[in-house]
C-alpha positions in Angstrom: -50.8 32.4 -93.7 -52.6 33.5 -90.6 -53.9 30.5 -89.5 -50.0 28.7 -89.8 -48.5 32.0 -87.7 -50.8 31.5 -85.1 -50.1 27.6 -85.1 -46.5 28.1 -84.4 -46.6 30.5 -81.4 -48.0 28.0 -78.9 -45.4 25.4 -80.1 -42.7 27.6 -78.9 -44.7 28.2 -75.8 -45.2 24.3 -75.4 -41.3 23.4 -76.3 -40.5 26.4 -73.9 -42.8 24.7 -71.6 -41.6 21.3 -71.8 -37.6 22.4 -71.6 -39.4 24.1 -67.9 -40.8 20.8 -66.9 -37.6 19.0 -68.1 -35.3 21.7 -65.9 -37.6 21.3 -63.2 -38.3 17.5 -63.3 -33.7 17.5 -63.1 -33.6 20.0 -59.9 -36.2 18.2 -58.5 -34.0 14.8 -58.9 -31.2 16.4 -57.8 -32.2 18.0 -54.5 -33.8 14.2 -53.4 -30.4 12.7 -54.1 -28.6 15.2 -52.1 -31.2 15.1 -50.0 -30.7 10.8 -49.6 -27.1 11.4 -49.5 -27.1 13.7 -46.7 -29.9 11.5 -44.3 -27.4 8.7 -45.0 -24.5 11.2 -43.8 -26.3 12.5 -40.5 -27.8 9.1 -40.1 -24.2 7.7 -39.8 -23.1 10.2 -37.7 -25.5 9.7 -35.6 -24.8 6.6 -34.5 -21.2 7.6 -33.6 -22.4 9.1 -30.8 -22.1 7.1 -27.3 -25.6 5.2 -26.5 -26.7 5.8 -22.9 -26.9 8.3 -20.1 -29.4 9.2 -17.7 -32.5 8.2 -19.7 -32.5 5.5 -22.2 -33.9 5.9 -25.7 -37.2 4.9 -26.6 -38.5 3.6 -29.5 -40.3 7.1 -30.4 -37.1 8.8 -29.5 -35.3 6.8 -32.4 -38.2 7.8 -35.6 -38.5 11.1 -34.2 -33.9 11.6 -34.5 -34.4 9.2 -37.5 -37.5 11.6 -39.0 -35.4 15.0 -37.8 -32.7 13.6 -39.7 -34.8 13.1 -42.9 -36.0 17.4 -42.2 -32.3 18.0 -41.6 -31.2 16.6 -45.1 -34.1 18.0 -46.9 -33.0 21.3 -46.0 -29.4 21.1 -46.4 -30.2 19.9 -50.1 -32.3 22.6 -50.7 -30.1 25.4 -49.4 -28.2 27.4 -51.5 -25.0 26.1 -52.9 -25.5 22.9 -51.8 -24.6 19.5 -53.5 -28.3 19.3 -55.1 -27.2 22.9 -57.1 -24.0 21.6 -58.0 -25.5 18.2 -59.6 -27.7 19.9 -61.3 -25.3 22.4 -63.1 -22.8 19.9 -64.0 -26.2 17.5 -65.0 -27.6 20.6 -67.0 -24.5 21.6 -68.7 -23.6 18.1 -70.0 -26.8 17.6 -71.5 -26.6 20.7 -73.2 -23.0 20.2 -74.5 -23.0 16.1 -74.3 -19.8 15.8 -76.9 -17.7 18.7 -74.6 -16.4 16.2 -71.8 -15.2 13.6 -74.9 -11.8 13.0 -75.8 -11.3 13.7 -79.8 
């Protein structure tokens, strides 16, 4: 009886485990898709802005905005109450409740 107590224990710990890594894997998703959406965002406003003045762009000028950009969005999505947060409550609640958004 021992032996099938002591069994069980770590396959709680592993399902725990593996819910962790599931959670995880889903924030993780979430913040590079804000994170895409919001490069796309700043990358487009970006190029609103009136090209010229005094000294003309270079080449390195243009994947150092476009890699700020990329920093810019990363952070945004990981900041609290961003779209990446949002996504993944609405993402974790319907998985836990799939049937609740389905009309009867």
């Amino acid at each position: 009886m021992a032996i099938i107590g002591s069994s069980i224990h770590p396959v709680h710990q592993q399902i725990d485990q593996g819910q962790q890594s599931n959670e995880q894997a889903l924030r993780e998703a979430c913040e590079e898709f804000a994170a895409v959406f919001w490069e796309q965002v700043l990358s487009g406003l970006r190029r609103t802005v009136p090209k010229g003045g005094l000294f003309p762009d270079s080449a390195g000028e243009e994947t150092f905005k476009s890699m700020l950009d990329t920093e810019y969005a990363r952070a945004i999505a990981r900041s609290e109450g961003s779209l990446a947060e949002v996504l993944f409550r609405q993402l974790a609640n319907s998985k836990q409740n799939p049937n609740q958004d389905k009309d009867t």
